[in-house]
C-alpha positions in Angstrom: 95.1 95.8 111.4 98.5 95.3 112.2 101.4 98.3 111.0 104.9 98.2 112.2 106.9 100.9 113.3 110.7 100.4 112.9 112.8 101.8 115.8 116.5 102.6 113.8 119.3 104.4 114.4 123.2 104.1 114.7 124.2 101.7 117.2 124.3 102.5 120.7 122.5 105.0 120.4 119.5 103.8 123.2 117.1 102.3 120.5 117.0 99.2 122.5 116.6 100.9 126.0 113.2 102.7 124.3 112.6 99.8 122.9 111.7 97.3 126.2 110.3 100.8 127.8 107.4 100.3 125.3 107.3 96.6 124.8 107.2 93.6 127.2 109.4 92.1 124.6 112.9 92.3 126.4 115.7 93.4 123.5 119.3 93.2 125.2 120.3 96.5 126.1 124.5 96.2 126.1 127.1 99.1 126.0 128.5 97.9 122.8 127.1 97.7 118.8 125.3 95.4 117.4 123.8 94.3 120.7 120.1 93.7 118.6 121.5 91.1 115.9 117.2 89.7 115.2 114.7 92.4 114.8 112.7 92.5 118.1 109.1 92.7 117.3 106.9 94.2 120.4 103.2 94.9 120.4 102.5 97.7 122.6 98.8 99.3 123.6 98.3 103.1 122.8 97.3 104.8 125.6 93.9 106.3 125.5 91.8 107.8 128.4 88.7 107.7 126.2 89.0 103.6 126.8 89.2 104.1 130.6 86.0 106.4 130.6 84.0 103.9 128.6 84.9 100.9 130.7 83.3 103.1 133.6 80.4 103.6 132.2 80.1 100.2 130.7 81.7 98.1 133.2 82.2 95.0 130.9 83.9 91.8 131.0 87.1 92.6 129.9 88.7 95.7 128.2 90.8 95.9 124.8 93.2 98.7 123.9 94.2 99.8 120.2 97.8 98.2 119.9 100.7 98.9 117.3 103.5 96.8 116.4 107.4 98.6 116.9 110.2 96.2 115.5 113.6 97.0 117.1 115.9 96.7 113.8 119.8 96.3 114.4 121.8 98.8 114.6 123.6 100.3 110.8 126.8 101.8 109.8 128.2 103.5 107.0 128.3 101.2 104.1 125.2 99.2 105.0 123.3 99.9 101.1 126.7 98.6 99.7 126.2 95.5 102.9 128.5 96.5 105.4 127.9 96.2 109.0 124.9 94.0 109.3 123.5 97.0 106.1 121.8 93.9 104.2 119.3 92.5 106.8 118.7 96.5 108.1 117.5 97.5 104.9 115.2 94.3 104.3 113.9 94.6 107.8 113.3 98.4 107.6 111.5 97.9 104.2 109.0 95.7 105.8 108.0 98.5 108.2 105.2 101.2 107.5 106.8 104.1 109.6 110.1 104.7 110.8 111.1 105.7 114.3 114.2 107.4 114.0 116.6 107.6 117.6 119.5 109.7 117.6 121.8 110.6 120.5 121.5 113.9 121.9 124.0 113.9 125.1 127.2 113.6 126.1 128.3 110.5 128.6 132.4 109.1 128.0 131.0 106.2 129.8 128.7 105.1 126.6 130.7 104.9 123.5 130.1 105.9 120.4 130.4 104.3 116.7 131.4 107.5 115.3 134.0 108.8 118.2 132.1 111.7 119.0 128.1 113.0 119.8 126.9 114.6 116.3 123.2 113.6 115.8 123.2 115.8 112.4 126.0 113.9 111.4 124.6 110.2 112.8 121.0 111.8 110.6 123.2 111.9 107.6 124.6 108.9 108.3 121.0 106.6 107.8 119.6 109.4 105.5 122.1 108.9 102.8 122.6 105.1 103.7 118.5 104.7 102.9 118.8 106.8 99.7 121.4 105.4 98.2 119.4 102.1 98.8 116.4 103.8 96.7 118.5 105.4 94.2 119.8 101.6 93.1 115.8 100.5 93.1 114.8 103.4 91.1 118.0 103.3 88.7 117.2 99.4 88.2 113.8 100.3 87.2 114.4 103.4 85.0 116.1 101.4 82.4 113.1 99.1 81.6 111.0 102.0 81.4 113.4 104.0 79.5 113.2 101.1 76.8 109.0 101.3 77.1 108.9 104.9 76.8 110.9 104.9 73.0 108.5 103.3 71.8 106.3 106.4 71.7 102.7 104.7 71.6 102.5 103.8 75.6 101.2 107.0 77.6 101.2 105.1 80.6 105.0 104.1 80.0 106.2 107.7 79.4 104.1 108.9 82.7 106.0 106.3 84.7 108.9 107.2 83.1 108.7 110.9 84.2 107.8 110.4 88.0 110.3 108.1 88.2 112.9 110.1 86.5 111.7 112.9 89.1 112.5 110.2 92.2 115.9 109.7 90.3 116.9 113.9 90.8 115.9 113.6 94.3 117.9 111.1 95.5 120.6 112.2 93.4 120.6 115.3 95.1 120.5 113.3 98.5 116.8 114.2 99.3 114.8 111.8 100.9 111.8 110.7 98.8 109.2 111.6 101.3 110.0 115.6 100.0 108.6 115.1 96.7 105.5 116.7 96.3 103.3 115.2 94.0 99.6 113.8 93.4 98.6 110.6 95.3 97.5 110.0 91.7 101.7 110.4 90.9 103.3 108.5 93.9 101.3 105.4 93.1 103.9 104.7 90.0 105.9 104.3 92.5 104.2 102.5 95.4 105.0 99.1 94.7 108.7 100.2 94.7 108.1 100.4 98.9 110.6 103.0 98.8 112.5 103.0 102.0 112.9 107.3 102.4 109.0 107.4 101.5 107.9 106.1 104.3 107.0 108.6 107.1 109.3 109.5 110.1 109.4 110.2 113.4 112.9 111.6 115.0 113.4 110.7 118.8 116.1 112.9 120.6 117.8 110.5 123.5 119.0 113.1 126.1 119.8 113.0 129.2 118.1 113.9 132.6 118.4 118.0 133.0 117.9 118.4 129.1 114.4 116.8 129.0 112.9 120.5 127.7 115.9 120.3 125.0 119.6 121.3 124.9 122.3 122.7 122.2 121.4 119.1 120.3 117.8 118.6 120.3 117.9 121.8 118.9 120.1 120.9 115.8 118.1 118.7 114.6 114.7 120.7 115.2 116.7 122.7 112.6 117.8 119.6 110.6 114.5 118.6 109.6 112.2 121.6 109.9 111.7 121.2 105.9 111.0 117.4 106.0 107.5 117.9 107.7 108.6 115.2 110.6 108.2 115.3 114.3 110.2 115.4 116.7 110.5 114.4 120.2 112.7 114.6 123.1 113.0 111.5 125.4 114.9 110.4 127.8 115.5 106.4 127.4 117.1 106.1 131.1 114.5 107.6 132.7 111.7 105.7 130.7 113.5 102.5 131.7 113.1 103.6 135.3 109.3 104.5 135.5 109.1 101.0 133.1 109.7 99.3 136.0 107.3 100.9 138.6 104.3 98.6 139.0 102.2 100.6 141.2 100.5 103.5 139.9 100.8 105.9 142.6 104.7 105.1 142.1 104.5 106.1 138.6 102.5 109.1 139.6 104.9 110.1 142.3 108.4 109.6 140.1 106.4 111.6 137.3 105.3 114.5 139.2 109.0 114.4 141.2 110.6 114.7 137.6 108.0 117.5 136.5 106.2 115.3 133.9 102.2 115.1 133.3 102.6 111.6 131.5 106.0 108.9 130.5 107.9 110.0 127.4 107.0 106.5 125.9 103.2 107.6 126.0 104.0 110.6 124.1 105.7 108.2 121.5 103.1 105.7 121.4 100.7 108.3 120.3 103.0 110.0 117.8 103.4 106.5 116.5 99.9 106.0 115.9 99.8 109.4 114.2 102.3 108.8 111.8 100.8 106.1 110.8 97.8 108.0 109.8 95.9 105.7 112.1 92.4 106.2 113.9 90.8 104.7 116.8 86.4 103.6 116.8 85.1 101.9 119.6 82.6 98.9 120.3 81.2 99.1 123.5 79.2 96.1 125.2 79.3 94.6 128.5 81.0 91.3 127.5 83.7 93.8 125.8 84.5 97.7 125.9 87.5 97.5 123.0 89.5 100.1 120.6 89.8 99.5 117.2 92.2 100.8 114.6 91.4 101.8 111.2 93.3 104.2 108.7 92.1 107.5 108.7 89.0 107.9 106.2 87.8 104.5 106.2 84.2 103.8 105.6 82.1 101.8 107.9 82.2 98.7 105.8 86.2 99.1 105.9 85.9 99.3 109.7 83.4 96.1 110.4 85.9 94.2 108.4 88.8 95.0 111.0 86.5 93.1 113.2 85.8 90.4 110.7 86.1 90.0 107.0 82.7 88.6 107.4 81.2 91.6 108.9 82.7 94.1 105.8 81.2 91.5 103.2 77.7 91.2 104.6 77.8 95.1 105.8 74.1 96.3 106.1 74.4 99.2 108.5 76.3 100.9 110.9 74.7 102.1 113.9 76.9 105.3 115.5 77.1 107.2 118.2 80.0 109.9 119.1 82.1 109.4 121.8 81.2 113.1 123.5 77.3 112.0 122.9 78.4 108.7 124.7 80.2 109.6 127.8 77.9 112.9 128.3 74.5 111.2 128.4 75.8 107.7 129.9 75.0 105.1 127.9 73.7 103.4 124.2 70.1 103.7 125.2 70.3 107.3 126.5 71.8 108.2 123.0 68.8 106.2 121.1 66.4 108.2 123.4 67.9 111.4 123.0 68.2 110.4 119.1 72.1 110.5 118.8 72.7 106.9 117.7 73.0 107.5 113.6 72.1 105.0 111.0 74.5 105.1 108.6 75.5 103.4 105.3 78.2 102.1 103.2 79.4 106.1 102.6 80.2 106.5 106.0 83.5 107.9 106.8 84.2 106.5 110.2 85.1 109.8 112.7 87.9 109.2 115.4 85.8 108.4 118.9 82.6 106.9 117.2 80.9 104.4 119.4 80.0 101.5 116.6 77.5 98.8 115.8 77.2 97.1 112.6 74.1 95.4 111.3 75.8 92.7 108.6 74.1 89.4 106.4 76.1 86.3 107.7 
């Protein structure tokens, strides 16, 4: 399964820093905009200490970590839904993400300039909120006049019912509201789905601050305040500092320069797992001894869903799924202990896959 998260932002603003902290994929990292012209596309591993415990209990061959894919998208200006800037290939590159990773600037350095003149990451919010909306509010106008034309003609109920949620996505955005704040029905948004509404999609704010404001500071703060209403996270990062732990090799280093800087794990680890989460994704495991490996499903899959991220041959075929839970797992030590003790589960093609399950599937070839 492979979802993107798009890292934006204004440029300058250190999305390209965060970026090679989480990805071997090196974006350049310059003091001036427009330093990322080509999305970057990184796959990074999500960390997981559940993976580490099953490898020691295991000990297999090799070892495979859940991964998701962050795109580093260049930076955007005002203007950008009308094509200003580089606004044109931002947009069709942030469309083709499934989350968005939002960084904004939260401390003051004269040394690092600024697009805007000044440090305001309300204002640099407002910039890309309005930028994306406007950018919806031209799809959903284009749309609204075909359906306005299906709608008179007063026999299609499905017509009129598009008509109305879409004339409902029209308000919002006229009112500069992102289209993720409507609240309606699954049943509702899917009028709209194949629309891939840029402000729909879910986001993740990232506040760039310095080294003494890594608990927050009169910024972070702002835009806690900003967005309390939008049902987003929010996190507090330092970029600099991530770039410097990046490049410790040895563990122990990493260990040392965290517990020197009063951290219990990077920033970028913290991010990695938000990503994940606002992706609404979820992690099962296989575990043999030619492989111990993490595999990522969306949240509520069944088991024939989750053999077919393994192989579309396994979902087609899907007979059963044998499943044990990760606590039953690592507590009693291995697969046979659980089928002794009578905690491996048969289960069928109802079975809603639980985060941490331990899985086999039994499939026709």
């Amino acid at each position: 399964m492979s979802l993107k998260c798009g890292i934006v932002g204004l440029p300058n603003v250190g999305k390209s820093t965060l970026f090679n902290c989480l990805s071997n994929a090196k974006a350049q990292a310059a003091n001036f905009p427009f330093c990322t012209i080509e999305p970057n596309i990184g796959v990074i591993t999500v960390p997981d200490d559940r993976l580490l415990k099953l490898e020691d209990l295991v000990k297999p061959q090799k070892v495979v970590p859940a991964t998701v894919d962050i795109v580093d998208i260049a930076g955007l200006v005002k203007g950008a839904s009308k094509g200003e800037g580089l606004g044109n290939q931002f947009l069709a590159n942030i469309r083709e993400t499934d989350a968005i990773i939002h960084v904004l600037r939260c401390f003051d350095d004269a040394n690092v300039i600024h697009v805007e003149g000044s440090v305001n990451p309300i204002r640099d919010k407002e910039i890309i909120d309005i930028e994306l909306q406007l950018k919806d509010f031209e799809t959903i106008e284009k749309v609204m006049q075909k359906a306005a034309k299906a709608a008179k003609v007063g026999t299609d109920k499905e017509a009129k019912k598009e008509y109305e949620i879409l004339s409902i996505y029209y308000k919002c955005l006229s009112e500069q509201k992102s289209a993720r704040t409507v609240e309606l029905s699954d049943e509702d948004k899917a009028y709209v789905k194949n629309l891939q509404l840029i402000t729909m999609k879910p986001v993740l704010y990232v506040c760039n601050v310095d080294q003494t404001s890594l608990k927050g500071n009169k910024y972070t703060d702002l835009v806690k305040e900003a967005v309390k209403n939008e049902n987003a996270e929010v996190l507090i990062i330092d970029a600099g500092i991530e770039s410097e732990i990046a490049q410790l090799e040895s563990p122990d280093d990493r260990k040392a320069f965290l517990d020197e800087m009063g951290l219990d794990e990077p920033g970028v680890s913290k991010l990695i797992k938000a990503a994940y989460k606002l992706l609404n994704l979820s992690t099962y495991f296989t575990a043999g001894v030619q492989e111990v490996r993490a595999w990522t499903i969306l949240k509520g899959s069944k088991a024939p869903q989750a053999a077919g991220v393994i192989h579309t041959d396994f979902e087609k075929g899907f007979i059963k799924a044998e499943v044990m839970s990760y606590n039953d797992f690592v507590s009693l030590g291995s697969e046979q202990a659980c089928r002794d003790a009578g905690k491996l589960m048969i289960q069928g093609k109802e079975y809603i896959v639980n985060d941490g399950d331990v899985m086999h599937f039994r499939f026709n070839n």
